[in-house]
N, C-alpha and C positions, 0 to 999 in steps of 0.2 A: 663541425668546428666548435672548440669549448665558447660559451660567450658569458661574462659575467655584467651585472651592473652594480653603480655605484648611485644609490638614491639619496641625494645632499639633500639635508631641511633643518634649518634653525630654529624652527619654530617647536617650543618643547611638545608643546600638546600634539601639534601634525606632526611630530617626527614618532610619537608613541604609538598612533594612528601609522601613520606611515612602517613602522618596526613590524606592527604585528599584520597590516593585511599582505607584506610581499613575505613575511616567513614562512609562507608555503612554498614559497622558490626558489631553490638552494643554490640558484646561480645568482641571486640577488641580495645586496647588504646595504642594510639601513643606513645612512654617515647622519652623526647628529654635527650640525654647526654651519660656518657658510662656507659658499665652493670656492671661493678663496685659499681655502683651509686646509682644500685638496690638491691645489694644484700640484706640489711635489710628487705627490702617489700617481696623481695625471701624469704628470709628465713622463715618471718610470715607465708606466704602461704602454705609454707612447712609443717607445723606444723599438717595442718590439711584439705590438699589438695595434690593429687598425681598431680607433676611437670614435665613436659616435657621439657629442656633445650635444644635451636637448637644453638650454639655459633659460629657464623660465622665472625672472625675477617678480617677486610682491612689487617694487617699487626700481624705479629704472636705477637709484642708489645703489639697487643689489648687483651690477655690473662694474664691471674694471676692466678697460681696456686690454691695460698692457698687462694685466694675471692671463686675460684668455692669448692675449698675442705669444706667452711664453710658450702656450701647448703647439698652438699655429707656428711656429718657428720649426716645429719639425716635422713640418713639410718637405723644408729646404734639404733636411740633412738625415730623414730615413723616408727609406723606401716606402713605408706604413703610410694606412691609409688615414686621414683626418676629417671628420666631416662634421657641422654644425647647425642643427636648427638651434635658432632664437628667436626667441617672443622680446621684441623689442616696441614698446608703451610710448612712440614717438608723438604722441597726443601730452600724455604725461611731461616725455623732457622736454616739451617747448614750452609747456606751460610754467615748469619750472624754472626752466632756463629766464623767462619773460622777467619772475617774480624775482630769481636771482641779480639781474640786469637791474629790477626796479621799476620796469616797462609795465606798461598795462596787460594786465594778463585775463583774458575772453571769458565770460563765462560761458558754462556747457547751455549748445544752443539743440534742442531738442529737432530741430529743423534740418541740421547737417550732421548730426552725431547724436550718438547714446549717450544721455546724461544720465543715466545710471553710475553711479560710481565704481568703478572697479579699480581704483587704484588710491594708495593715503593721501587724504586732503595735504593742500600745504598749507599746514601752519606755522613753520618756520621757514621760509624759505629757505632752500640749501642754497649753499656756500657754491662761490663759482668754482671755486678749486675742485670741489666735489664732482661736481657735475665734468669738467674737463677731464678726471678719471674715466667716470661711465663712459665718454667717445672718443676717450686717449688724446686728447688738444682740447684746444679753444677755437677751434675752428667754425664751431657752429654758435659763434657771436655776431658773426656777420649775416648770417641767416636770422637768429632771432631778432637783431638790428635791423634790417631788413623793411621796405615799405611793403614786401608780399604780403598777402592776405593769410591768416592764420592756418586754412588750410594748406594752403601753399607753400607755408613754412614747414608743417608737418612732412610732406611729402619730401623737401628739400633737404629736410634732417636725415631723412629715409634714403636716399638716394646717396648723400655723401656717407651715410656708415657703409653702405652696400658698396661703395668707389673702396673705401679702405679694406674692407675683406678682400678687393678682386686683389690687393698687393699681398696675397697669402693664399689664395683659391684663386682656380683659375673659373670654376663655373660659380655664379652666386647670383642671385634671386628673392624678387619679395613679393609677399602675394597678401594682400589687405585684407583681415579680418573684420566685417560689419557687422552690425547687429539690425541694420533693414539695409535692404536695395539703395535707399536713394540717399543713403547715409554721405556726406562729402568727405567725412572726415572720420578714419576705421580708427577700431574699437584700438586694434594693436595689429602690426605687421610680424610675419611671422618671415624671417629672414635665412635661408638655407645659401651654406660653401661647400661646395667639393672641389676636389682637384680632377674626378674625372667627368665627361659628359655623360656617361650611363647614369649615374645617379640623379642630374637634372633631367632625364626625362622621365625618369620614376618620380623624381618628385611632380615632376609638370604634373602628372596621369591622374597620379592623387589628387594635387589640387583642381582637377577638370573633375573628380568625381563628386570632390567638396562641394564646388559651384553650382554643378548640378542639385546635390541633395537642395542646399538654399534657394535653388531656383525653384525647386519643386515645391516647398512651403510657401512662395507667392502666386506659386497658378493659382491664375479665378477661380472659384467654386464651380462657375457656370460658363461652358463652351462660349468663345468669342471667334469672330474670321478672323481677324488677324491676332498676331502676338502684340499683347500689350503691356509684357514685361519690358523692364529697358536691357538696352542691348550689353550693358554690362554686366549682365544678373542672367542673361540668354546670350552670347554671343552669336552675330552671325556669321553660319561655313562661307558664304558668299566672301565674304573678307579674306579667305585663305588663300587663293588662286594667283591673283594678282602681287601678293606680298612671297606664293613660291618664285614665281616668273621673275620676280628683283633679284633674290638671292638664287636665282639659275640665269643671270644677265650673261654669263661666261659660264665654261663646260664648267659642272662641278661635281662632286659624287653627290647621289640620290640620298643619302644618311647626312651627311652635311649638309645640304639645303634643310631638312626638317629640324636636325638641332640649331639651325641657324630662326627660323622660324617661330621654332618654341623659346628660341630667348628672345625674340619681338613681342613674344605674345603667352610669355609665359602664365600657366593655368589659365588661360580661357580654351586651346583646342588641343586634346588626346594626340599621341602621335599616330594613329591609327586613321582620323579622321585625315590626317596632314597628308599621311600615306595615301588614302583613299584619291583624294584629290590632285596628288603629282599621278596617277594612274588617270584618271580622268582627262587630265589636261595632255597626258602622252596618248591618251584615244585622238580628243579631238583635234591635234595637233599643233598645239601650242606648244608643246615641248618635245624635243628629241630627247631619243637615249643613245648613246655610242652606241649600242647596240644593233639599233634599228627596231627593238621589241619595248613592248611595252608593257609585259611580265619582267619584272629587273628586281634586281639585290640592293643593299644599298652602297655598295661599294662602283657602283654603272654611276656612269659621268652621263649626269642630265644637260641639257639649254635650252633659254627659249628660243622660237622658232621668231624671227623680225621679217 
């Protein structure tokens, strides 16, 4: 199948950069300017081609709502498929948002987050108006208003972008970017929509291979008995068992309980392991299969056994 891309960058020196290292790819083209700039040619594409959106803005400003909801709208009204990763800098728009407001705004606390700077200072505080763009309302004033704790707010912001993508996607997902383990408050959340389940479990798999790699760069140097990573940087299988047997309370198919699973617990456990473990618990018989066998498809209606 033909696939082309479309690499947007404003930025003239990285777009010159950008021109010349994909022109070895003759399925790929340079766009000089912002993706604002594209949406009309998006949305042609749209029409009668499945789109894969990667929106990775320098500053959260580089977002517009309602330009990406124009592409998402046609979901509703073609068949085509629509899917979205976003690197959304929820560290950034609260910080913004705070200085917009007028509120006191955190400084980066080495303790709970990367104060490395990866994103433009504020020196001008932007405009509320602006910022209402970037997450299409003003809805998230009552969050930066808010007595929760700064990280708490981040999260909160994160959570309500992800609630307005499920009114366009039906699968959608965030999975926290840090820059150590014991960070409270991630670097940037990287936020995935689709419309089918197959694609959130490919994405889930990825992100469990992610955590892994980061997991591996804080093994001790030197063998320990127990694990002394924390359990969010290691998840434990142990956790999976209990949380099948909820979503198998009532007969259900064996493929529905694990994507049911993996949106509880999305990127911490492979759907392999997930599998591994409704096979295990159909051994020692906490769960039935309609079957009666406990070699099964995932279309075989599981329960737990009470």
């Amino acid at each position: 199948m033909p696939v082309s891309a479309f690499c947007i960058e404003a930025h003239k020196e990285l777009f010159s950069q950008l021109r010349r290292l994909i022109g070895q790819f003759p399925f790929a083209e340079a766009k000089y300017g912002k993706f604002g700039d594209y949406i009309k040619e998006i949305q042609k594409r749209a029409r009668d081609h499945s789109v894969f959106l990667y929106v990775d803005p320098w500053t959260v400003e580089g977002l517009d709502w309602n330009r990406m909801d124009r592409i998402f709208q046609h979901l509703s009204i073609s068949n085509m498929s629509i899917e979205i990763l976003l690197n959304f800098n929820a560290p950034s728009f609260v910080r913004r948002g705070l200085a917009a407001l007028k509120l006191a705004v955190p400084q980066s606390n080495p303790k709970i987050e990367d104060t490395e700077e990866i994103d433009a200072a504020i020196a001008t505080p932007p405009s509320i108006a602006r910022l209402n763009k970037v997450v299409g309302g003003d809805w998230w004033q009552n969050i930066a208003k808010s007595s929760a704790s700064f990280p708490q707010k981040v999260q909160n912001v994160t959570d309500a972008v992800c609630k307005r993508l499920r009114t366009r996607f039906q699968e959608v997902c965030q999975h926290a970017i840090k820059a150590l383990p014991h960070h409270v408050v991630p670097k940037y959340y990287l936020i995935f929509g689709s419309r089918h389940a197959d694609a959130l479990i490919l994405m889930n798999d990825e992100m469990v291979k992610s955590l892994r790699t980061f997991a591996e760069l804080a093994k001790p140097k030197d063998p320990t008995l127990f694990e002394m990573r924390p359990n969010e940087l290691v998840p434990d299988v142990e956790k999976i068992p209990p949380i099948i047997l909820k979503h198998a309370s009532q007969p259900t198919e064996r493929g529905v309980v694990i994507l049911n699973v993996i949106r509880e617990c999305f990127g911490r456990f492979a759907r392999k392991e997930i599998r591994g473990c409704v096979e295990q618990l159909l051994r020692d018989g906490k769960l039935r299969s309609e079957t009666g066998k406990i070699r099964i498809n995932d279309q075989v209606k599981i329960f737990a056994v009470t």
